[in-house]
N, C-alpha and C positions, 0 to 999 in steps of 0.2 A: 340718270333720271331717278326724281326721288318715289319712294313708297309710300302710296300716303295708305292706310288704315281704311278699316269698313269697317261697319257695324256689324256683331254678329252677338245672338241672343247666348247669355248664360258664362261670357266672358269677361275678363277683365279689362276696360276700356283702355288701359295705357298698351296693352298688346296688340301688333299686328297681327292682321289672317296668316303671315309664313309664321311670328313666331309661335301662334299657337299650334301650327302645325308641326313644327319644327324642334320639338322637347326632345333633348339628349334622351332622355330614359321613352321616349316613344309615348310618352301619356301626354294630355294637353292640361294646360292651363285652366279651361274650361269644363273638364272631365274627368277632375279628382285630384291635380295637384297639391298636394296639402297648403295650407294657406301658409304658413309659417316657411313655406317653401318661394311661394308667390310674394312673399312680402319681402324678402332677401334680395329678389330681381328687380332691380331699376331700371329703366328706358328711358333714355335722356334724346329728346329734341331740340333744337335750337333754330331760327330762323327770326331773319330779319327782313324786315317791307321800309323800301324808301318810299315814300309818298311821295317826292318831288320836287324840284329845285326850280327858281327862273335865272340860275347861275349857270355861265358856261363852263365850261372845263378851258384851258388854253393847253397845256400838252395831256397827254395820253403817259397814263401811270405804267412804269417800266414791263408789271407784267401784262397789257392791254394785245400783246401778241397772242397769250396763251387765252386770254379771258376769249378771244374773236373765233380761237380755235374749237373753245370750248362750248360756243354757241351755235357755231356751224355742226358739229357734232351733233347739239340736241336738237336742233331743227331738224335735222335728218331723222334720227331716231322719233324726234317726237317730245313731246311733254304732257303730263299729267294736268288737265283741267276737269273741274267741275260743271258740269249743266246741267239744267231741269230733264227730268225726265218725261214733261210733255215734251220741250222742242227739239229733244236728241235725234238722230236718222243717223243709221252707219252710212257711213259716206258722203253726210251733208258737207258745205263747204260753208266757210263764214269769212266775215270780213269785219275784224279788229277796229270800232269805228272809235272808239274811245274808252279811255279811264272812269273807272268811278270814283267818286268818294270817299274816303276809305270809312265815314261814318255811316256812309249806305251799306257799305259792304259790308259790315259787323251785324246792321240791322237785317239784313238779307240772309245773311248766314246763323241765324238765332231762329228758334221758332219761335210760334207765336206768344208765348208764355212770357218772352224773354230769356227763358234759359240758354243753356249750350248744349248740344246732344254729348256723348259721350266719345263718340267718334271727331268732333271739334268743339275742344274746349276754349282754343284761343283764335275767334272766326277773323282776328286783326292778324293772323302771319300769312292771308288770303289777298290779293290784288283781284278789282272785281272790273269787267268790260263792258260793254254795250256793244254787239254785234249784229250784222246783219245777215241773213242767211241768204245763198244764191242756191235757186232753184233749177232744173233740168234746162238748157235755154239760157240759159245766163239769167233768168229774172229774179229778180230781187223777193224774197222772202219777209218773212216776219225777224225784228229785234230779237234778243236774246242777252242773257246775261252769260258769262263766264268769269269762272272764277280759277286764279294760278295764284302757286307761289311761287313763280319762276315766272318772269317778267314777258309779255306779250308785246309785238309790237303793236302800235295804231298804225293801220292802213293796208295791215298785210294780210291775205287771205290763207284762211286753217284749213286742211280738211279732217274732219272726228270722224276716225280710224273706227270700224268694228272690234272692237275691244270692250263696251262699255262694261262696267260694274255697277251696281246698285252702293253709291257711295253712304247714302241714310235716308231710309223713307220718310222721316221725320220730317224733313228737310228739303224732301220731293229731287235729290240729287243724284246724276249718275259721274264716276266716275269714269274719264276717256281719253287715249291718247289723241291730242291732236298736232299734228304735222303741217308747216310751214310749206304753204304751194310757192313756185314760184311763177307769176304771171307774165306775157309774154307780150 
């Protein structure tokens, strides 16, 4: 599962919350590293979003054993999505009802300015959903957006694990694992 970053005041934006905590010499990044020290440290990211194909596949790529394995894994564990921090609840469930756009989901993940917050400078390594929330009772809830870089299915019901984080106020986002239910 990957790590995604928070915002935090007074730090340098390419650094995560561990590795500011996390300085060999016991100092933070944020609390007096010398700059000349900070500028030596690079943190390299990479990720990539397929938007989508109307192509089939005919066989299954040789390593498609370990890819199956490797998703049954995060489902269990969970994965890192974003959601508002109005419609978050620990322990809501949701139901994956569809893809977005990926030009909605750039413009969803910008603030109003247009800019980028510091915590997401690049809101396209983001796949964005339309979900619906099930309530106590099985009823149906209000829409909701979620946002992964780590692929969701459509049709399949989440539950957002009490874990959240405040991913950027800016941006009104909490970050939260959510787990793949399986329905019966």
């Amino acid at each position: 599962m990957k790590e995604l970053p928070t915002e935090t005041a007074n730090a340098p934006p390419h650094m995560t919350a561990n590795q500011r905590s996390k300085q060999p010499n016991g100092s933070s990044a944020a609390t007096g590293e010398s700059s000349n020290n900070a500028s030596k440290r690079r943190v390299g990211a990479a990720s990539i979003v397929i938007v989508g194909s109307s192509a089939s596949l005919e066989a299954a790529p040789p390593d498609a054993e370990d890819e199956s394995a490797e998703v049954d894994a995060q489902s269990e564990e969970g994965q890192l999505v974003l959601v508002s921090l109005d419609d978050y609840r620990p322990g809501l469930t949701v139901r994956v009802v569809d893809r977005l756009p990926a030009t909605t989901v750039v413009r969803l993940l910008r603030p109003p300015d247009g800019g980028t917050v510091p915590v997401l400078t690049q809101p396209d390594e983001y796949t964005g959903y339309v979900a619906r929330s099930r309530l106590e009772g099985g009823a149906v809830g209000t829409a909701t957006h979620l946002f992964a870089r780590e692929p969701l299915e459509t049709g399949t019901t989440y539950k957002l694990v009490a874990d959240a984080q405040v991913f950027s106020t800016r941006l009104n986002l909490f970050r939260v694992t959510a787990r793949r239910v399986d329905e019966e």
